[in-house]
C-alpha positions in Angstrom: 6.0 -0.1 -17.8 6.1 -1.6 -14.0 2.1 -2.4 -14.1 2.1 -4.7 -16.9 4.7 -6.5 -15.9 2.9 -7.0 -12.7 -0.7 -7.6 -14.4 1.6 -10.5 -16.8 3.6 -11.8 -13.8 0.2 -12.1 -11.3 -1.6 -13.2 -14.6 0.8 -15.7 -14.8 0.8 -17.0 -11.2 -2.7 -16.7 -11.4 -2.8 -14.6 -8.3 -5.1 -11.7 -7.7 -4.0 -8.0 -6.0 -5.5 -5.7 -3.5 -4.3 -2.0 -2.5 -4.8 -0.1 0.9 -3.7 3.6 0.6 -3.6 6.0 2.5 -1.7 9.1 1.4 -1.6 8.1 -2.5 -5.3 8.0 -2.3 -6.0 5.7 -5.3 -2.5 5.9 -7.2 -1.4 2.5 -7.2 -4.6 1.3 -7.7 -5.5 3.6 -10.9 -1.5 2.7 -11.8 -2.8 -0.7 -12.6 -6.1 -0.4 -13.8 -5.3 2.1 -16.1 -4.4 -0.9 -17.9 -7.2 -2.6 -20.5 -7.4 -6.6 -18.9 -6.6 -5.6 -15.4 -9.6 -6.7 -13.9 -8.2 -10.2 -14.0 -5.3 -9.8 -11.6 -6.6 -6.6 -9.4 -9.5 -7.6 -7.2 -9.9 -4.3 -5.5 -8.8 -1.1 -3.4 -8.9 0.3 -0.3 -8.4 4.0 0.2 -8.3 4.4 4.0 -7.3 8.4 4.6 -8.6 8.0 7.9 -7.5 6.1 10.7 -11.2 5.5 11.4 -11.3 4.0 7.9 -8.9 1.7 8.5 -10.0 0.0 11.4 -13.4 0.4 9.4 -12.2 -1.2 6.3 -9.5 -3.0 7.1 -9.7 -4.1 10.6 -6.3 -2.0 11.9 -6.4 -2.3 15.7 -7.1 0.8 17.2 -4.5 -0.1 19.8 -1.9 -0.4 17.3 -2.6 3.3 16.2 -2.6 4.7 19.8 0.4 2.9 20.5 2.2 3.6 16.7 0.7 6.1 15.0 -1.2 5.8 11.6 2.4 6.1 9.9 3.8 3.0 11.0 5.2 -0.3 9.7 3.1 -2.2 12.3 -0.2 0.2 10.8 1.1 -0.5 7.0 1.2 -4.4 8.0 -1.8 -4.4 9.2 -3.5 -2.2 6.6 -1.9 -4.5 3.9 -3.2 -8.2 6.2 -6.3 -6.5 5.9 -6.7 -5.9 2.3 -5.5 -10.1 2.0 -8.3 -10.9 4.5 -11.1 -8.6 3.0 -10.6 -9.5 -0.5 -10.4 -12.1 -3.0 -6.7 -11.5 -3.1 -3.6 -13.7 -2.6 -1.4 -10.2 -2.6 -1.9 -7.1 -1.1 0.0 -4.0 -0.7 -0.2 -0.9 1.8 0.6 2.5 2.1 0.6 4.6 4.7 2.8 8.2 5.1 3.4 11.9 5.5 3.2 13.5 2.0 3.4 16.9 3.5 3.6 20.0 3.2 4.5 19.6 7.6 5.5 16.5 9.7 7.2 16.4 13.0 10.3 15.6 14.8 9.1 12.0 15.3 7.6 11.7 11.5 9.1 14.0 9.1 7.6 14.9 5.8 8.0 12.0 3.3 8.3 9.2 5.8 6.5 6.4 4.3 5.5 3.2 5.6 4.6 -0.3 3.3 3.3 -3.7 4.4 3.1 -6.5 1.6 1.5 -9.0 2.4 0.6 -12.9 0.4 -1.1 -15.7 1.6 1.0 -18.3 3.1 4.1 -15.9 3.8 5.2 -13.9 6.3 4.2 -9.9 5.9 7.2 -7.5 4.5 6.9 -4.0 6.4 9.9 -1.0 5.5 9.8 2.5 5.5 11.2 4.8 3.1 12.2 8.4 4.0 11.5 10.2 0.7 13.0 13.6 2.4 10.5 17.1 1.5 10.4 17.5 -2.2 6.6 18.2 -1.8 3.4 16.7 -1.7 2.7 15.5 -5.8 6.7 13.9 -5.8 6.2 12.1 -2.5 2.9 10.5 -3.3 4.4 9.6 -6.8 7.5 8.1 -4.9 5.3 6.3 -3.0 3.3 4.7 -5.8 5.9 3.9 -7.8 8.0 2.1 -4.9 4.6 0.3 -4.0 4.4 -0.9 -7.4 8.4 -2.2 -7.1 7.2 -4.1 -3.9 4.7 -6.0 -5.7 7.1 -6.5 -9.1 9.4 -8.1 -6.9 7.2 -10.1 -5.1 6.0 -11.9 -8.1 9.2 -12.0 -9.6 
């Protein structure tokens, strides 16, 4: 399984995680602490639903959400900057997206947006465009490709 490979990588780097989500609510954080000994590598997470949450929680400029939108990369880098700088963590991940059932023209259903961030580099943001298979697949898409970003980042 992805999270304990993550959990022995981080373990072994001796670095500590930190999730912001947003439309997984929880996922990739339970993903990994699900796991008995996880408390070593994952410091904490951040479930930011609301945009007022994550300039709350995680310092997201409310300018960057006028201007952007809540599912944006600049939003997910942000979100995931401010998971690094509010925590004990040296990596953070961030999720921010349209599970659905709706969306628009401009941000369909299953757009995602993910910001990774680790001290001393420069933040990763992408987005993923999962198409509609409904609201449960997206959010597992989401958590699952979350949990790639960090595998690959310690790897």
């Amino acid at each position: 399984m992805i999270a304990n490979d993550i959990l022995d990588l981080a373990r072994s780097l001796n670095l500590r995680i930190a999730i912001a989500e947003s439309c997984t609510g929880g996922m990739v954080a339970v993903a990994l602490t699900d796991i008995p000994g996880s408390s070593d590598v994952m410091d904490r997470g951040f479930v930011t639903y609301s945009n007022a949450a994550k300039v709350e929680m995680l310092g997201v400029s409310t300018d960057t959400l006028m201007a952007h939108g809540a599912v944006s990369e600049q939003v997910a880098g942000e979100m995931a900057e401010g998971a690094l700088s509010r925590s004990g963590a040296d990596l953070s991940v961030a999720i921010t997206g349209i599970a659905g059932p709706g969306g628009s023209e401009h941000k369909p259903e299953g757009r995602v947006c993910f910001g990774l961030a680790r001290k001393g580099l420069k933040t990763f943001t992408e987005t993923k465009e999962f198409g509609a298979p409904g609201r449960s697949e997206v959010r597992q898409m989401s958590r699952d490709h979350a949990l790639e970003l960090l595998y690959r980042s310690l790897s």
